[in-house]
N, CA, C and O atoms as a DFTB+ gen file, in Angstrom:
208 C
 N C O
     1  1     142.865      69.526     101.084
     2  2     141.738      70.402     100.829
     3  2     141.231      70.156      99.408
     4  3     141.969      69.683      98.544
     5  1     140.066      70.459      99.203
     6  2     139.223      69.805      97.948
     7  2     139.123      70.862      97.435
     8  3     138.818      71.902      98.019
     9  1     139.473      70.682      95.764
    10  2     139.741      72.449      95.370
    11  2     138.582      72.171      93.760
    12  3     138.138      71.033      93.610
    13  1     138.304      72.989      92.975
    14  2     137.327      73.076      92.245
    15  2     137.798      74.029      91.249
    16  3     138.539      74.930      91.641
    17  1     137.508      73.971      90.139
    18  2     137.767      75.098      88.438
    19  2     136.901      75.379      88.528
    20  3     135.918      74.670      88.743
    21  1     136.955      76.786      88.367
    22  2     135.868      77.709      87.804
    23  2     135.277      78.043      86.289
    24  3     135.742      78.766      85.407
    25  1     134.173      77.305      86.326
    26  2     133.995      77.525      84.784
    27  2     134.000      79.089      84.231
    28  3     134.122      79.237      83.015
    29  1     133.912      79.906      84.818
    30  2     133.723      81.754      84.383
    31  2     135.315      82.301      84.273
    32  3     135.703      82.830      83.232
    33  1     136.316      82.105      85.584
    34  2     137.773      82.617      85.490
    35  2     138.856      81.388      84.908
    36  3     139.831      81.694      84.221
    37  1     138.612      80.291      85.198
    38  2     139.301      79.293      84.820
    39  2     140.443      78.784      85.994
    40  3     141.320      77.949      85.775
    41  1     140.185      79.581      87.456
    42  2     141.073      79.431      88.333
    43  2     140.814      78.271      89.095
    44  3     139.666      77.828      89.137
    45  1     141.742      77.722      89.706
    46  2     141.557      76.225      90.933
    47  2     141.324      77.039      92.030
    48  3     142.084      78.006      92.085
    49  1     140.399      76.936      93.038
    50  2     139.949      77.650      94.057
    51  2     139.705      76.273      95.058
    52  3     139.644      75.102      94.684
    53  1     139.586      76.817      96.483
    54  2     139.423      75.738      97.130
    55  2     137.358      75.557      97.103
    56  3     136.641      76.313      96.448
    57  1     136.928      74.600      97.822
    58  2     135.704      74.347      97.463
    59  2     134.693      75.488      98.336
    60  3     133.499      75.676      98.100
    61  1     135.326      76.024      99.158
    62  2     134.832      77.366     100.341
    63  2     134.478      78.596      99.331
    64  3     133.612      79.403      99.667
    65  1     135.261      78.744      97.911
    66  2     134.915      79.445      97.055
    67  2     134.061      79.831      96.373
    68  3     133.992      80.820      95.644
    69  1     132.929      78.539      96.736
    70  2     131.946      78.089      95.604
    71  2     130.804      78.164      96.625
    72  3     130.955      77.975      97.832
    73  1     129.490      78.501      95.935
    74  2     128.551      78.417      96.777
    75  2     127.452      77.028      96.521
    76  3     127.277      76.114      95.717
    77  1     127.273      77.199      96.917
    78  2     126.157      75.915      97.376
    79  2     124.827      75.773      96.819
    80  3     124.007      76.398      97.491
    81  1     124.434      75.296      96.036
    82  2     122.846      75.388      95.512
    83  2     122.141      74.241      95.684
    84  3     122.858      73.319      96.073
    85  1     120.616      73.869      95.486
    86  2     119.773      73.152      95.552
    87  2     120.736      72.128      95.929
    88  3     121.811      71.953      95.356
    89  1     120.295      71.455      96.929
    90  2     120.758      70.161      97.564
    91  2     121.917      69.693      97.716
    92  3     122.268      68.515      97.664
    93  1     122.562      70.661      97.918
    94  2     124.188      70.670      98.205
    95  2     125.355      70.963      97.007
    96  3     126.579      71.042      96.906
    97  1     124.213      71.061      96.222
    98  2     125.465      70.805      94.550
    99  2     126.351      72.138      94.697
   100  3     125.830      73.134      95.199
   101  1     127.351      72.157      94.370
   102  2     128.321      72.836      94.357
   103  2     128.222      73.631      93.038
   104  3     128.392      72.941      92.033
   105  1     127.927      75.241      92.794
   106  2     127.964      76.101      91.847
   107  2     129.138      76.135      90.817
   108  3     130.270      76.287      91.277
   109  1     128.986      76.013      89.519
   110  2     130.866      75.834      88.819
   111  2     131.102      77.221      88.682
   112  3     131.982      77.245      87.822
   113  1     130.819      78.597      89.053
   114  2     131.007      79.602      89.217
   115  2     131.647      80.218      90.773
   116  3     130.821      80.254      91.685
   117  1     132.581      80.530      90.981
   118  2     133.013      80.942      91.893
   119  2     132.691      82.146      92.656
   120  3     132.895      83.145      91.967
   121  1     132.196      82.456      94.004
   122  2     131.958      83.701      94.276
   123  2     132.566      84.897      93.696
   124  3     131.879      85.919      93.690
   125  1     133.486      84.925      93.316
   126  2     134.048      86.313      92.992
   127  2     133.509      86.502      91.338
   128  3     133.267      87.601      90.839
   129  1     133.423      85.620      90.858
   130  2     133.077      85.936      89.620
   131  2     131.097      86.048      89.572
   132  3     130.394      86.637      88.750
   133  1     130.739      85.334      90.639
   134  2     129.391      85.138      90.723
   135  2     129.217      86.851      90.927
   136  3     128.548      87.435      90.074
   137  1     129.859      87.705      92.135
   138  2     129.302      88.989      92.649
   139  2     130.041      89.791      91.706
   140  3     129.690      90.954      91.903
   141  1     131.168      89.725      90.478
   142  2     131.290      90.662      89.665
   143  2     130.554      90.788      88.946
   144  3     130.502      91.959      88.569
   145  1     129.643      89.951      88.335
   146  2     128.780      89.811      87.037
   147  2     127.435      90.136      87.721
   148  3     126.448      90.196      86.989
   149  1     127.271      90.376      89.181
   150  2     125.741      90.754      89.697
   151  2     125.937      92.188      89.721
   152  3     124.976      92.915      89.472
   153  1     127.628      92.919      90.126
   154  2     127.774      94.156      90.154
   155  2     127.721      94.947      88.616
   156  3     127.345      96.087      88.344
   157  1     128.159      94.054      87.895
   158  2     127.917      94.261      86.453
   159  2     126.356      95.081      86.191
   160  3     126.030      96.223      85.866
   161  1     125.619      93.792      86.535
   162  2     124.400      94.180      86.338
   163  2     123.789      94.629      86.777
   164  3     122.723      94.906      86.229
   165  1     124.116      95.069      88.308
   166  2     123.530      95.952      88.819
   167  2     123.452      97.461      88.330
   168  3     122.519      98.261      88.400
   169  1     124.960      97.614      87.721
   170  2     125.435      99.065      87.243
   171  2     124.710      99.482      86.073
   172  3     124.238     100.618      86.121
   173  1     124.489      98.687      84.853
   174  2     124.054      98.951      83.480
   175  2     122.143      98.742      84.218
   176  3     121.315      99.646      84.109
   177  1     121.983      98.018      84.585
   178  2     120.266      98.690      84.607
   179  2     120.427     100.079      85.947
   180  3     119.296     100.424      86.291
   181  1     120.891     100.407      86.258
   182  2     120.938     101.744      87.221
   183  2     121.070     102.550      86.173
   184  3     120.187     103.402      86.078
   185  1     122.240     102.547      85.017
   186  2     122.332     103.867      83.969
   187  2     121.170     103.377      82.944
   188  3     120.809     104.284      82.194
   189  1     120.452     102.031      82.736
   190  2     119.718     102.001      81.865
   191  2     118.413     102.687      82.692
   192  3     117.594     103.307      82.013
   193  1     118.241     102.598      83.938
   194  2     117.142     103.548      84.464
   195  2     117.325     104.953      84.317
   196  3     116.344     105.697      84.338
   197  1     118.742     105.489      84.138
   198  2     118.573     107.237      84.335
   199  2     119.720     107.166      85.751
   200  3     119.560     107.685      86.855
   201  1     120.528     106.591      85.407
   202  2     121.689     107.051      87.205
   203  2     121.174     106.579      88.182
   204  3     120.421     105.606      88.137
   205  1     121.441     107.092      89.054
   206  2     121.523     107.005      90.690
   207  2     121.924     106.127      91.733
   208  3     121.811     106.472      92.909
């Protein structure tokens, strides 16, 4: 199995980890770190709007 470093956690993940962009290239960010840092930001502009 073909495994890949994550440039964001620094972990060896297999390549199923990684998502896929423009023309097949393989993302050096790993899903889990890709959807913590979107939940990140999802949270601080929700309290930078006022909650909810």
């Amino acid at each position: 199995m073909d495994t890949k470093t994550c440039k964001e956690c620094g972990r060896e993940l297999p390549i199923i980890r990684f998502r896929r962009i423009r023309d097949g290239v393989i993302c050096g960010v790993c899903k889990d770190c890709t959807n913590a840092k979107m939940r990140d930001t999802r949270a601080s502009k929700s309290l930078k709007n006022g909650g909810g």
